[in-house]
C-alpha positions as CSV (number, residue, x, y, z in Angstrom):
1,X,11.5,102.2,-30.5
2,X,9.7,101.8,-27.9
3,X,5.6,101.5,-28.5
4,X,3.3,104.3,-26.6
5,X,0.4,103.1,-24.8
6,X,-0.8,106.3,-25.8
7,X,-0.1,109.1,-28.3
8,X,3.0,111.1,-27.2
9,X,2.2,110.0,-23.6
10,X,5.7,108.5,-22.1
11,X,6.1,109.4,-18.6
12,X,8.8,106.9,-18.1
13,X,9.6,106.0,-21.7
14,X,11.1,107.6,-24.9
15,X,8.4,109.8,-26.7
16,X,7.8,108.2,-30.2
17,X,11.0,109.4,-32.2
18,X,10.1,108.1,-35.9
19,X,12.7,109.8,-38.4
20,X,10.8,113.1,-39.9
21,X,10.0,112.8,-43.6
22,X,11.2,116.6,-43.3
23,X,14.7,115.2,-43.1
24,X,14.8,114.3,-46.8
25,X,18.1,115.3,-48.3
26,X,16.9,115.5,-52.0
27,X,16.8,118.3,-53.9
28,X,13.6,120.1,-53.9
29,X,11.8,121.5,-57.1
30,X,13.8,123.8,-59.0
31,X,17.3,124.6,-58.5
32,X,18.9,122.7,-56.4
33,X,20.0,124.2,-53.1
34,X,23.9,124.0,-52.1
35,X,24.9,121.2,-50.1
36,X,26.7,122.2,-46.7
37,X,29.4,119.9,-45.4
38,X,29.0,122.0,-42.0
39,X,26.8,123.8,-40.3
40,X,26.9,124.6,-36.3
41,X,24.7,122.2,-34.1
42,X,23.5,123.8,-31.2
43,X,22.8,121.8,-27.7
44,X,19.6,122.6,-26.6
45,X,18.0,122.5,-23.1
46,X,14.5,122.9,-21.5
47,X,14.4,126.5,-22.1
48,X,13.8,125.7,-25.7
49,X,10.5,124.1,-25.3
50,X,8.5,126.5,-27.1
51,X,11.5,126.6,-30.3
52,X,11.2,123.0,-30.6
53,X,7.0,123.0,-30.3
54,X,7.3,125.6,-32.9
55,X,9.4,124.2,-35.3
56,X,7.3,120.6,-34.7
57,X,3.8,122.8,-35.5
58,X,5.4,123.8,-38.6
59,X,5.5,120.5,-40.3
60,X,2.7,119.3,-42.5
61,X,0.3,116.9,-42.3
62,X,2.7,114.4,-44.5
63,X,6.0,115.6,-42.2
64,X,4.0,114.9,-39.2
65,X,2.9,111.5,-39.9
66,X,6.5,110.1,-40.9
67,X,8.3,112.0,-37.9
68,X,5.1,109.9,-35.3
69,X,4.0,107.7,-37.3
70,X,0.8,109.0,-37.2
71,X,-0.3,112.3,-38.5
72,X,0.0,114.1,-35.0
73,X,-2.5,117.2,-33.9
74,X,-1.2,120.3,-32.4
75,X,-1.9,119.2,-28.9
76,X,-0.2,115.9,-29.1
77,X,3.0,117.8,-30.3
78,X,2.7,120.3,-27.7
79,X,2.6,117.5,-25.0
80,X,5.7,116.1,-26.9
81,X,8.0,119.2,-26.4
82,X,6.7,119.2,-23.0
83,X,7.3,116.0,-22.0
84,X,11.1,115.4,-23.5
85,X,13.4,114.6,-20.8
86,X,16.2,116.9,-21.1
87,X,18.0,115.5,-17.4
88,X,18.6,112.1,-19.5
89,X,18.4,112.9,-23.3
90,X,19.9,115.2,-25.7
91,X,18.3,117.5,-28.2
92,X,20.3,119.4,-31.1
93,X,19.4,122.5,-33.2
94,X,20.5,124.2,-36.3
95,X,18.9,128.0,-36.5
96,X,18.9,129.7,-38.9
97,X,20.0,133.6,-39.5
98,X,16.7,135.0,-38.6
99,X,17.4,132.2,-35.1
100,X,14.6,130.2,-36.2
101,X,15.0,126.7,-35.2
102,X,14.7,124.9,-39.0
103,X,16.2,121.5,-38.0
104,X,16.4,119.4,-34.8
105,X,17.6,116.1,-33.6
106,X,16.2,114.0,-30.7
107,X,18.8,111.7,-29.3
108,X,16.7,109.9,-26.9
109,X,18.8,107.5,-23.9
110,X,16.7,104.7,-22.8
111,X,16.6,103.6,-19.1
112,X,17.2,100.3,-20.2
113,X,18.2,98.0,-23.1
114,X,15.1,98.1,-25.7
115,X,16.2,94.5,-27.0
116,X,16.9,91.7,-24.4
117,X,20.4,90.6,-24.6
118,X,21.9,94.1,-26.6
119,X,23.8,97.0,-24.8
120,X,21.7,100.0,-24.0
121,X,21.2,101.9,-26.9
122,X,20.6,105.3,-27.6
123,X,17.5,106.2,-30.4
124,X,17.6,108.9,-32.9
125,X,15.0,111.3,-34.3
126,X,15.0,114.3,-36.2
127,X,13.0,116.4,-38.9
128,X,13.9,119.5,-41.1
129,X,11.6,122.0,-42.1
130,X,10.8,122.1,-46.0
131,X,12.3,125.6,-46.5
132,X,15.7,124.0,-45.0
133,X,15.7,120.7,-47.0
134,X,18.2,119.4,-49.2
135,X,21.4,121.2,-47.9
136,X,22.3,117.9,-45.7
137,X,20.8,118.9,-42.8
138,X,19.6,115.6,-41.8
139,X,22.6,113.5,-42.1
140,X,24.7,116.8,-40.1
141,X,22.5,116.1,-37.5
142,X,22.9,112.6,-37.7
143,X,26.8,112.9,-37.5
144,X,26.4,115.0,-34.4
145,X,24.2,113.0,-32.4
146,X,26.5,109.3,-33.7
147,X,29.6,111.9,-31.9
148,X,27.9,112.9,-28.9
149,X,26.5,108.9,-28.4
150,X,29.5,107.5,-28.5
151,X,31.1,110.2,-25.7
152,X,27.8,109.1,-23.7
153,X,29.5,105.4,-24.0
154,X,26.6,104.0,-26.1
155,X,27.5,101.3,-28.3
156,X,24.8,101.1,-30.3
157,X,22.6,103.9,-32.2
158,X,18.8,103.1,-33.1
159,X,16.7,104.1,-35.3
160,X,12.7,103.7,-36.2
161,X,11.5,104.7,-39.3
162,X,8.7,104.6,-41.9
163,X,9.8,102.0,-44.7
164,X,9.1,104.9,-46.9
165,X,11.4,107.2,-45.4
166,X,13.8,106.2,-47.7
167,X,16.1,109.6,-47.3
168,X,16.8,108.9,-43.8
169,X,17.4,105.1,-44.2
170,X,20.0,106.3,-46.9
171,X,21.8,108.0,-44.4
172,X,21.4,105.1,-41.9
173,X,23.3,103.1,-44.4
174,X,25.6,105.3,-45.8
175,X,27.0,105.7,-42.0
176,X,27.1,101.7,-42.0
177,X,23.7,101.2,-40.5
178,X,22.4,97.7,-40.6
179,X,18.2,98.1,-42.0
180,X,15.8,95.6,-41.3
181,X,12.4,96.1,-42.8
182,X,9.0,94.6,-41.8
183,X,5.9,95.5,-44.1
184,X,5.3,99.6,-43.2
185,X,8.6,99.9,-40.7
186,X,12.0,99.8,-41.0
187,X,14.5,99.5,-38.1
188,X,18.6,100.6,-38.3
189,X,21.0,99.4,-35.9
190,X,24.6,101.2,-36.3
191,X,27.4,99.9,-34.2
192,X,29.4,103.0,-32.4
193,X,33.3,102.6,-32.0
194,X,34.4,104.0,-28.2
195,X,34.8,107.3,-27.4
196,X,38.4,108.4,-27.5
197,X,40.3,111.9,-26.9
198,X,39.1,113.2,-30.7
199,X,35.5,112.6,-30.3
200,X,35.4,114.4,-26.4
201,X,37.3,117.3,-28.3
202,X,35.4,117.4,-31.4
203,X,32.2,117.3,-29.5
204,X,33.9,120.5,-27.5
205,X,34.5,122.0,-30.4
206,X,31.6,121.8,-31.9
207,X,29.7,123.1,-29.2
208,X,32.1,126.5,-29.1
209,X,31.5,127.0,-32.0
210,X,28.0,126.2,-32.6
211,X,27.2,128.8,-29.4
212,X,29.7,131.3,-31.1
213,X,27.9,131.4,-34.0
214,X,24.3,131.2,-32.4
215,X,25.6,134.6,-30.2
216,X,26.5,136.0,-33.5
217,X,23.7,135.6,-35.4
218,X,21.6,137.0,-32.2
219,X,24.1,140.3,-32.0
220,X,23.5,140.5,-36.0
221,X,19.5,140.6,-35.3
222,X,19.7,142.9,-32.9
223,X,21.9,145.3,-35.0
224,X,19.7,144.9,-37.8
225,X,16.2,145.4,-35.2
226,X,18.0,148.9,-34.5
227,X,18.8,149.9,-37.8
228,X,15.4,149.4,-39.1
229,X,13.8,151.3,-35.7
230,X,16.5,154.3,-36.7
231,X,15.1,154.2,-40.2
232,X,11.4,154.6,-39.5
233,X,12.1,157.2,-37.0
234,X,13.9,159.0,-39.7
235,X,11.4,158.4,-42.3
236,X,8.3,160.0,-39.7
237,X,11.0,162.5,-39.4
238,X,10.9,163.7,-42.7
239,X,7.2,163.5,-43.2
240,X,6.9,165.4,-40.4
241,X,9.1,168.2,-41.7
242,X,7.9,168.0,-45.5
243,X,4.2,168.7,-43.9
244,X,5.3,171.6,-41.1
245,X,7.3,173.0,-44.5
246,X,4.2,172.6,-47.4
């Protein structure tokens, strides 16, 4: 990853894009949640902004300070969402029924290589909101953005983490990451195969269905905004006639 001179402040450089302690897959206290093996990743785009400011504000303190390494104020988030560069990178969103955005992804395309002598590579960053946590949500994401890399012909994927974000570096390794770490930081290099005719459909796919789903879920609110308008002007209804009839 590339280091800010400043806090969030990257006019012609990736914004910081350290993997969210909010991605942890574990289960939290209590019952376990069920883990999903699929859930629809939506694309999103600059029209977002305020979705993805508002899902950042939401972390914690804790969440905050793994996903920038630093535990980031409201302002420096806002200048993050403002400042992603949606013309060169992609951004990813789960929602969730109520179309709040509960888990995003940040794959971030660098102008040029980040190491001497290595093929440009494409950097990952993501977090998932602590309601959201342990249904897999991270390593979905992860599996969306490794797809959509490899159709961007990037041959290597990056990651920047917190040594202690030991969720995330599972994941890294688990998809065959290599993980170097250095005192407080960890890096993960994970070699991409080409893109071929299954990973331009499956990202296709995926995107259907993904905005298929999203137009559902917003048809389903609406629907459900109407009913519960019907029932309180049924309800005033009735008061109304139980006091013209006392």
């Amino acid at each position: 990853m590339d280091q800010p001179t400043e806090p969030l402040a990257l006019p012609q450089a990736t914004p910081p894009l350290l993997l969210s302690g909010s991605t942890t897959d574990a289960a939290v206290s209590g019952a376990p949640k069920p883990r999903l093996t699929w859930v629809p990743v939506r694309s999103l785009t600059s029209r977002h902004r305020d979705r993805i400011a508002a899902h950042l504000l939401a972390l914690d303190e804790h969440d905050r300070y793994l996903r920038f390494g630093f535990t980031a104020s409201d302002e420096q988030i806002n200048h993050y969402a403002d400042t992603i560069d949606f013309d060169r990178d992609e951004v990813f969103g789960i929602f969730n029924r109520r179309l709040e955005l509960i888990a995003m992804a940040h794959l971030a395309y660098a102008p040029a290589p980040q190491v001497s002598g290595k093929p440009a590579m494409a950097e990952f960053g993501v977090s998932v909101l602590h309601k959201a946590r342990g249904r897999g949500m991270g390593a979905r994401l992860f599996d969306h953005a490794v797809l959509h890399a490899r159709n961007r012909h990037i041959q290597t994927l990056f990651i920047h983490a917190l040594s202690e974000n030991s969720a995330m570096l599972k994941i890294a390794r688990n998809a065959g990451a290599k993980v170097e770490r250095e005192g407080s930081e960890a890096e993960a290099w994970l070699a991409l195969p080409p893109d071929d005719f299954a990973s331009q459909m499956g990202a296709m796919v995926e995107e259907q269905a993904a905005e298929w789903d999203y137009h559902l879920k917003a048809h389903a609110k609406r629907v459900q905004q109407i009913v519960g308008s019907l029932s309180e002007v049924t309800t005033t209804l009735k008061d109304k006639i139980r006091d013209t009839t006392e």
